[in-house]
N, C-alpha and C positions, 0 to 999 in steps of 0.2 A: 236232347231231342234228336232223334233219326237226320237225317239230311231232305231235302225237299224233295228230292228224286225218288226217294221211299216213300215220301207223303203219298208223291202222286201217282207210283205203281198202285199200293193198297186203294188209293180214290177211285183208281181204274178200274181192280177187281169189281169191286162192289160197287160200279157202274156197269160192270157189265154183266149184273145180276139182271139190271134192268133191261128195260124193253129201250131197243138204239134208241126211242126219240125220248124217253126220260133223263131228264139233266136234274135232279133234282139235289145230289149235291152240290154240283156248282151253283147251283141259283138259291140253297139254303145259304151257303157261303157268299154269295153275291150280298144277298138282302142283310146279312149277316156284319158284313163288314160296313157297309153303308149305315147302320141304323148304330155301330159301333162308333161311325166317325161323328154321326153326328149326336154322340153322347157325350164326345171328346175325348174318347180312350186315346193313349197313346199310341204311337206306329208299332212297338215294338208287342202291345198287348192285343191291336186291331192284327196285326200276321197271325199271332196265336188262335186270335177266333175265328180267324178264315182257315185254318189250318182244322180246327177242332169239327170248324162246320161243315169241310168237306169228308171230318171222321166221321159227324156223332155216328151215321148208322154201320161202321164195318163190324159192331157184333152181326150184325146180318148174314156176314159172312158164314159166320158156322150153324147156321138157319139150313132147314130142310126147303129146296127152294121152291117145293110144291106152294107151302106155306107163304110165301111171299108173292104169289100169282095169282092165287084163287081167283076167280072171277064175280067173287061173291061176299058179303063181307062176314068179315067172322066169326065164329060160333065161339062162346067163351073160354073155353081149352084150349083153342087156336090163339085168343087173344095172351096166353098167360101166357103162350109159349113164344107169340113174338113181342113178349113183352122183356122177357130175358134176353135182348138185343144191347139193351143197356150196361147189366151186368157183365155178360159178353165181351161186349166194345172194352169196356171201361178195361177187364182181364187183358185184352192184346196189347191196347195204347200203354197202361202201366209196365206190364211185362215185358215191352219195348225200351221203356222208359221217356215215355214224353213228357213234356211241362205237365205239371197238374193241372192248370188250365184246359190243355185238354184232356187229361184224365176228365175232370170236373164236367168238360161240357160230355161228354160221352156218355157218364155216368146219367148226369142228371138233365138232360134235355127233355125227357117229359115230367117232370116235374111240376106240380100245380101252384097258383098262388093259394089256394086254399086250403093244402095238404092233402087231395087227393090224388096229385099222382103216382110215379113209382121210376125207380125203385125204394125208394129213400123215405120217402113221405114227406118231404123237406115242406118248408110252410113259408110262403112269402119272405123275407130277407134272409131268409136260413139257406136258400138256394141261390148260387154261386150268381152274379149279373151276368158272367157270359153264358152260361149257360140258358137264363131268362131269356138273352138275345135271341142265341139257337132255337130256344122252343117257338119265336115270337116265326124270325124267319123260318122254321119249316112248318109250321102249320100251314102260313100262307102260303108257303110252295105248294104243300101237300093239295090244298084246297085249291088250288088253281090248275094243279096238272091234271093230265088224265093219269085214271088207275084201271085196274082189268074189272075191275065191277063198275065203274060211273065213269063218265065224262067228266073232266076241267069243270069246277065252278066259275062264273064272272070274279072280275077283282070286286068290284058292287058286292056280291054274296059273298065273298071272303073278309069285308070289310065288315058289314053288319056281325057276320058270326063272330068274329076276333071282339067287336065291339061290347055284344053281349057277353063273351068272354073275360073282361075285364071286372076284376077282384075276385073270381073264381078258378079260370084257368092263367088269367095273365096280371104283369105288374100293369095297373092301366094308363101309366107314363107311358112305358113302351108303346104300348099298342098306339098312342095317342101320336105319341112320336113316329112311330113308324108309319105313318097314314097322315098326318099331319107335314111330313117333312122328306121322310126317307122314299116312299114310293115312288112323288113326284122327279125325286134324282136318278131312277133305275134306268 
């Protein structure tokens, strides 16, 4: 794996795709390692998913960055194309050579418990746990910041969605745990 000071040039880059007040890798990696501790991962596995979670989105990086600003949300051609973030991601971190771990969470962070997500189609335990993390922490980031089409959701409305969520898009331990135990620590 790269050294930390690599980690966090590239976590730079692809923060500062974003708009300054958008932290959202940190705060996917925040909720990330928090929902890891109290799963009881180890120290040495909880750094890798804070590491991964500050990755998943740097396929973003070779993204056209009109595509990642729109002020609108996106039309399905758009969605296929920043759907390839994943693929992407997963192409730098490997060709770097980081843990698989985080290969894994880069690759598969939107992955569904149901087998609809992508890129993999992976189906409830076929999809790596840190990765399940990742997807758990950045939806609710997602859902609670602001984006150039919508205002921040309340944590209230990110908690219902994630809730309805569960056995479709999420493992519903996680969700349960993370709203049950991990939010209340942030």
């Amino acid at each position: 794996m790269s050294s930390y000071a690599d980690v966090t040039k590239l976590a730079g880059i692809l923060s500062a795709l974003r708009e300054p007040w958008d932290h959202h890798g940190d705060d996917v990696a925040k909720y990330a390692v928090v929902l890891a501790q109290a799963l009881g991962f180890s120290k040495q596995d909880v750094d890798l998913i804070a590491v991964g979670a500050s990755l998943h989105d740097i396929g973003k990086l070779v993204l056209h960055e009109e595509l990642l600003n729109l002020p609108r949300k996106l039309e399905e051609e758009e969605k296929s194309q920043l759907q390839q973030h994943t693929v992407l991601g997963w192409s730098i971190v490997e060709s770097a050579g980081y843990d698989p771990v985080i290969q894994q969470i880069v690759r598969n962070h939107h992955e569904r418990w149901d087998g609809r997500g992508y890129p993999d189609r992976l189906k409830g335990s076929e999809i790596p746990i840190w990765a399940q993390i990742v997807s758990v922490a950045d939806v609710y980031s997602a859902l609670i910041s602001k984006r150039p089409y919508r205002d921040g959701f309340s944590h209230n409305f990110a908690q219902s969605f994630m809730q309805k969520g569960k056995t479709t898009q999420f493992d519903p331990r996680l969700v349960d745990i993370f709203f049950d135990k991990v939010k209340f620590r942030l």
